[in-house]
N, C-alpha and C positions, 0 to 999 in steps of 0.2 A: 745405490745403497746409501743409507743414511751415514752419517761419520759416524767413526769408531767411539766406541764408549769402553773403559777398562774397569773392570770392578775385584782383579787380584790384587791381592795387599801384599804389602812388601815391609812392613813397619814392624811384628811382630815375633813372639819369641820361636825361633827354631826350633828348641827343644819339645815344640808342641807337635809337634810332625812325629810321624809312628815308626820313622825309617830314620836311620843315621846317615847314611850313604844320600837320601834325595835331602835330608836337610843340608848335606853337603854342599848340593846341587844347587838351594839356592841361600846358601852363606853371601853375604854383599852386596844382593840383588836388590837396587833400587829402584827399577822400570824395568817398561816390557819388553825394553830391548835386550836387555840384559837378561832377563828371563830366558827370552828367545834364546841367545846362545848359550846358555848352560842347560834347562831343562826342555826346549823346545817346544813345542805345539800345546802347554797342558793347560788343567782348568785351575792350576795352581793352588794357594791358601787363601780363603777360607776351603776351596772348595776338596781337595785331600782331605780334611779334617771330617769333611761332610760326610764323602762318600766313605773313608775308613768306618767313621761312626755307623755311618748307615747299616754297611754290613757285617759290623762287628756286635750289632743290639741285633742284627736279623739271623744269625747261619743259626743253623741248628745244628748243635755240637754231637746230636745220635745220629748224625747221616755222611752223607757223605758228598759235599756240596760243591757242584760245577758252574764257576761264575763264570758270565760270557760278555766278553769284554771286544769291540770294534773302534778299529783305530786305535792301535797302540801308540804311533808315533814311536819317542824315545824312551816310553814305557814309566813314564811319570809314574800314572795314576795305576797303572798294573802292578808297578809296587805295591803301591799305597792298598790295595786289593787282595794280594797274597800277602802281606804284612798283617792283615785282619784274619785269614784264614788260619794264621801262625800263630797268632797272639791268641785266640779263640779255642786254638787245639781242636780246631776241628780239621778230618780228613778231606781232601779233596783239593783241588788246583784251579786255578784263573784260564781257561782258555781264550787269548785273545786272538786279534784276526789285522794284521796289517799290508797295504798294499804297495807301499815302495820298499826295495831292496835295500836303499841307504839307511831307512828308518829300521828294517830288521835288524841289521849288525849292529846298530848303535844302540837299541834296547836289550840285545844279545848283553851285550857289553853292560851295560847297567844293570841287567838283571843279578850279571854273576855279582859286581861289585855290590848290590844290596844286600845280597846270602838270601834270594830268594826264589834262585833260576830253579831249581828243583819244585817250586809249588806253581811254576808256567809253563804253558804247551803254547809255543809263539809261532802261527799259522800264516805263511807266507800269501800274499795273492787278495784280490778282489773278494771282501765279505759276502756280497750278495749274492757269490759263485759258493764263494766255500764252506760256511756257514751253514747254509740249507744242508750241503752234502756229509758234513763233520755232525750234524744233528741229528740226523735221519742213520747214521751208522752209530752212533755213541750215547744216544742220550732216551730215553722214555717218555712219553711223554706225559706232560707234569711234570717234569723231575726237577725243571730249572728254576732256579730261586731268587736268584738276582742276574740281572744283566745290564753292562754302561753302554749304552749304544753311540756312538761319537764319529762313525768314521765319515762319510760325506755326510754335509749337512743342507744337501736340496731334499726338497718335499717328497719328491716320489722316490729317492733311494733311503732315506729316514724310513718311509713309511712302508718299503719292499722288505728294508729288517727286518721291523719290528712284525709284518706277514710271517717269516719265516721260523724268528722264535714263540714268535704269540703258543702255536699247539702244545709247544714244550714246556710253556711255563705253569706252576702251581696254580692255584686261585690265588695264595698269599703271597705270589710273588713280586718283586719292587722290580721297575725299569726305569734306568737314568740315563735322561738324555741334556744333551749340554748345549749352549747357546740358544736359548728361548729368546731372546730379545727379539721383537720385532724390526729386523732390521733393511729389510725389501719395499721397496716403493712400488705402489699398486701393481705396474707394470713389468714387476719383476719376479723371477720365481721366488715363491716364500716361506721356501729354505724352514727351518726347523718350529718356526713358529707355525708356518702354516698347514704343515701336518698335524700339532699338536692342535689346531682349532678342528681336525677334523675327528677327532679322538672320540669325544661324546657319542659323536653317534655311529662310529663306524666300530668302537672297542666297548665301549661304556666304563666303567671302572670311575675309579677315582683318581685325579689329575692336580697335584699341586705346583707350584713355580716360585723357585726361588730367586730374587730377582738380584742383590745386591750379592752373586757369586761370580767367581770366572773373570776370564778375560774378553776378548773381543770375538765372537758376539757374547755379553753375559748372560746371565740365567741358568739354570740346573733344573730342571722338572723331575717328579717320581711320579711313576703311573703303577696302582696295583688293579687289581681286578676285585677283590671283596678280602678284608680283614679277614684273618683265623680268628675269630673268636665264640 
């Protein structure tokens, strides 16, 4: 692997964060250590700002919209997720998908402390098990609108998700996937970037990359399939 590169900031005002409780989380925080043990595993500020925004200009307020969220961790960015579905008034709840048991109690726990446990359905176990199975019982397909896709970041489990929810998703729906940096030496597996180079021609759509977000690996991508318009 190449050395680490950090592109979450830590210098900015907190009151820019859509949640009081995760501005909380990181009140004092000047590194990524420090990060680490208060909000653990997330893609931090800028990139909460991003994804809030992202899906707070996307839901559509006549429906009733089921965000699919892997890799919760300690449920950072699942806040930051149902805090837009709140702020939006629109119906519907963040279904996320986490697979260690220490990382479930402790986004349990932060969920209630944000006032926002009521708009999340926190799925214990392996996404690329559960996921398909929570899909295929709950959802239509088409129906899903946005999804953060985060939880392993090698190529071929990136790319088994993103199989799984592809049927479900709208034509105008966004998918956000985190750590794009090229960070694998030829001879290594390449992890999030090197799905994302297989996208053209195995998904087609449209593939942006935002480079200067996140922490280590940085980057943020959104993939849609064809604008509504």
């Amino acid at each position: 692997m190449k050395p680490p590169i950090y592109r979450r900031m830590y210098g900015y005002d907190r009151h820019l964060l859509p949640n009081a409780f995760l501005a909380s989380l990181d009140n004092n925080v000047s590194n990524i250590d420090e990060a680490r043990l208060k909000s653990g595993l997330t893609i931090g500020y800028p990139g909460w700002g991003l994804i809030y925004y992202l899906l707070l200009s996307h839901l559509d307020r006549a429906r009733e919209e089921i965000i699919i969220e892997t890799g919760t961790n300690w449920g950072s960015s699942t806040i930051v997720l149902a805090q837009a579905l709140i702020d939006a008034g629109c119906a519907g709840k963040v279904v996320t998908f986490e697979l260690e048991d220490e990382n479930v109690a402790k986004a349990n726990s932060h969920f209630a402390a944000a006032g926002v446990a009521d708009r999340i359905e926190l799925i214990a176990g392996d996404s690329r098990k559960n996921m398909p199975d929570y899909l295929a019982r709950n959802c239509a397909k088409g129906s899903i609108r946005f999804a953060f896709l985060d939880a392993s970041h090698l190529e071929g489990d990136l790319l088994a998700e993103f199989d799984s929810v592809m049927p479900y998703l709208a034509d105008d729906a966004l998918v956000v996937m985190d750590n794009t940096y090229r960070i694998a030496e030829p001879h290594e597996d390449q992890r999030v970037n090197g799905a994302l180079r297989k996208f053209p021609e195995k998904y087609g759509g449209n593939l942006i990359n935002l480079e200067h977000v996140s922490w280590f690996t940085p980057g943020v991508a959104i993939w849609q399939r064809r604008p509504n318009l």
